[in-house]
N, C-alpha and C positions, 0 to 999 in steps of 0.2 A: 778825403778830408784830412786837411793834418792835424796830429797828435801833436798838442799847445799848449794844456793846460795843466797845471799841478794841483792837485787835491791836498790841500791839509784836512786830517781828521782829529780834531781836539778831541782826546778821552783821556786825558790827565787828571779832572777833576776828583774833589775826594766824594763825591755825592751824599755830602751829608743830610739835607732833608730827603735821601730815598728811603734812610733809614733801614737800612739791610747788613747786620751785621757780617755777613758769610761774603758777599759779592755787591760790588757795587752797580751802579744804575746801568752802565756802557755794556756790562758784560752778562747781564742777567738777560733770561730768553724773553721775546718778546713776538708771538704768532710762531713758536718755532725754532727761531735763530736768534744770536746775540743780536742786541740792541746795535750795534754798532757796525753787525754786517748788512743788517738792510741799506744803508746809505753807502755800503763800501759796494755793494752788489752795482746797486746804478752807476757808480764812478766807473768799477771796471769794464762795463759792458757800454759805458758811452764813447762814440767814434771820436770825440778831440780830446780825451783824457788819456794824457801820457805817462803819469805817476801818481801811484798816493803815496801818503806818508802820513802815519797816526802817530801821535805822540802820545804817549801814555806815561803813569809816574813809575820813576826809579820799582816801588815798594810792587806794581801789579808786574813787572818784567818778567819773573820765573814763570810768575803764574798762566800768562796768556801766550807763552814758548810752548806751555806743555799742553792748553786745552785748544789755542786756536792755530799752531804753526802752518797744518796741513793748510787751513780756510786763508789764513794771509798767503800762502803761498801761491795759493788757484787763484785767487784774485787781485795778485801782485801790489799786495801791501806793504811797505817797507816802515819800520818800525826806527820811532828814535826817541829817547829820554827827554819827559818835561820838566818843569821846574815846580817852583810852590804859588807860583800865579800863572794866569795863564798865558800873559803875553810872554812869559819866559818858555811856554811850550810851543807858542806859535815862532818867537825864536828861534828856537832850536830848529825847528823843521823849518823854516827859510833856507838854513845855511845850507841842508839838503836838496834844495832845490835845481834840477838841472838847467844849464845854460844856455837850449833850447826854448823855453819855454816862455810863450807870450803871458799867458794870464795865469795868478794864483787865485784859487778858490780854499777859502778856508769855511769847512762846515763842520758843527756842532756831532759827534759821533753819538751824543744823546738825540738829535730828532731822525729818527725811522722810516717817517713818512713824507718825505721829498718825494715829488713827481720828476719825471725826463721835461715835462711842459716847463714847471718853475725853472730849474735847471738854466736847459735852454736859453730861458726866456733873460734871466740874470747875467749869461755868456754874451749874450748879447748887446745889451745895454752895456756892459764891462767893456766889451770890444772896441763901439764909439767914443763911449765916453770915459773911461780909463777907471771908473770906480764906480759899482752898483751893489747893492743888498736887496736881497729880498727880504719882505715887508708888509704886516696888512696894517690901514687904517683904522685908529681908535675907533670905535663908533659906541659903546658905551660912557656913559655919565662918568665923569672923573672927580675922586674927590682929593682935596691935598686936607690930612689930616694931623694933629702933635704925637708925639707921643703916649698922651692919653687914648688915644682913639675919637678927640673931639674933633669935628670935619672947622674946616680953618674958611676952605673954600671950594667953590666951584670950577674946575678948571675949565676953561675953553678948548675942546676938543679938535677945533680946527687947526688941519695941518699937523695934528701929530702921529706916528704913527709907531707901531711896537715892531724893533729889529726885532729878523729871523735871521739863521742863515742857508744855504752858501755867502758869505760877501766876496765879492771877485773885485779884483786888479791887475793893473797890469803890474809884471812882475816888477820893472825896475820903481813904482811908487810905493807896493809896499814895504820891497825893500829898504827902500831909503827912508819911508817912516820910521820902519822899524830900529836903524841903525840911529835914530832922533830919539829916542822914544823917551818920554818922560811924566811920572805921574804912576796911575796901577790904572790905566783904563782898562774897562769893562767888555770890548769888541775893538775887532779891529778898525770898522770904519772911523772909528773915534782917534787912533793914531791917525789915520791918514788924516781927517778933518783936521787935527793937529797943526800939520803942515804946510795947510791951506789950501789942499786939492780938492775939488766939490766931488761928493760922492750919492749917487741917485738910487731912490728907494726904485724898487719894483714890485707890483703888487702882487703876493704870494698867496696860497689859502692858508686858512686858519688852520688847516689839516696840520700845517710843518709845525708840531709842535713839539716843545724842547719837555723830554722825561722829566723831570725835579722829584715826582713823589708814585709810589704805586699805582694812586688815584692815575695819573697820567700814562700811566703803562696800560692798563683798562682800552683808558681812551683809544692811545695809538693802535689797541689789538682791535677795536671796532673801525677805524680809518683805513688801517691793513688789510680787512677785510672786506674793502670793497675793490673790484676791479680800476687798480689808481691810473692805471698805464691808459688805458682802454679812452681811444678820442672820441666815444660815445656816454662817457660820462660829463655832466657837467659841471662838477664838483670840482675837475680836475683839466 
């Protein structure tokens, strides 16, 4: 199988609702090991992954040379400076990207609990159709509320669904979104959507979910602990 595909790992963020004044969300332990080596673990051990590259901010540099040098290096993580948003981190690690390479993957170094299945399955759809996310559908009651906290309305739940990531492309779209790029969006699909290239959810579990607060570090060490890999689960 050829090696294709380029991993970006966004951990630039400043994690303010982790609310941790010592370490923030990406590098805090989570079942054991950094938050941000579970996801770097599955990239290096999958057969069409040729590179990762983690952006992280100027201010954590010293700090993760001196506690994680050995672990990026066993699982050949290359390290490059983000900026203060993050499509300026995903940025950056574009322009690192080698010129081999059919598809980029760009996933959150805060969600832990990615399967090889979802993965896969996202690699896939990216392959045909040149832009997919994984993604699960709303299926709780939505409200659009003010300010106040007063509910305004009921939203119609059909057809929506909450990005996760990996989102994958192929390399030369999101290059060239990115080289467009305008606005402070919020993921990358949203560049690309930009541009006018159709981009396809894929349906992920609820498992992949993105750290924000402590409460969510809990969660992902009960997810962790289930056998996620194992094609005898159905969860996964």
């Amino acid at each position: 199988m050829r090696r294709d595909v380029t991993v970006i790992l966004a951990a630039a963020g400043k994690s303010t609702r982790f609310r941790d004044p010592y370490m923030k969300k990406v590098f805090t332990l989570c079942s054991g090991k950094p938050v941000w080596q579970h996801g770097a673990q599955l990239f290096s051990d999958h057969p069409r992954v040729a590179q990762i590259i983690m952006a992280i901010s100027p201010e954590d540099k010293e700090m993760v040379q001196e506690k994680f040098s050995g672990t990026l290096t066993m699982l050949g993580v290359e390290l490059v400076l983000g900026g203060r948003e993050r499509y300026e981190s995903i940025r950056n690690a574009l322009e690192r990207v080698k010129e081999s390479i059919r598809l980029v993957a760009v996933h959150d170094a805060a969600r832990p609990c990615l399967t090889r299945s979802a993965f896969d399955a996202v690699l896939g759809v990216a392959d045909e159709k040149g832009a997919a996310l994984l993604a699960s559908p709303i299926r709780a009651t939505v409200k659009r509320c003010d300010a106040s906290g007063k509910i305004i309305e009921t939203v119609a739940r059909d057809g929506l669904w909450q990005a996760q990531t990996p989102q994958v492309f192929h390399t030369e779209v999101i290059q060239k979104a990115y080289a467009r790029i305008q606005g402070t969006p919020t993921d990358d699909a949203q560049v690309v959507e930009a541009m006018g290239v159709p981009v396809y959810c894929v349906e992920g579990s609820e498992s992949n979910i993105k750290i924000t607060t402590k409460e969510d570090l809990k969660v992902a060490e009960g997810f962790l602990r289930v056998p996620q890999r194992s094609k005898d689960n159905p969860f996964f």
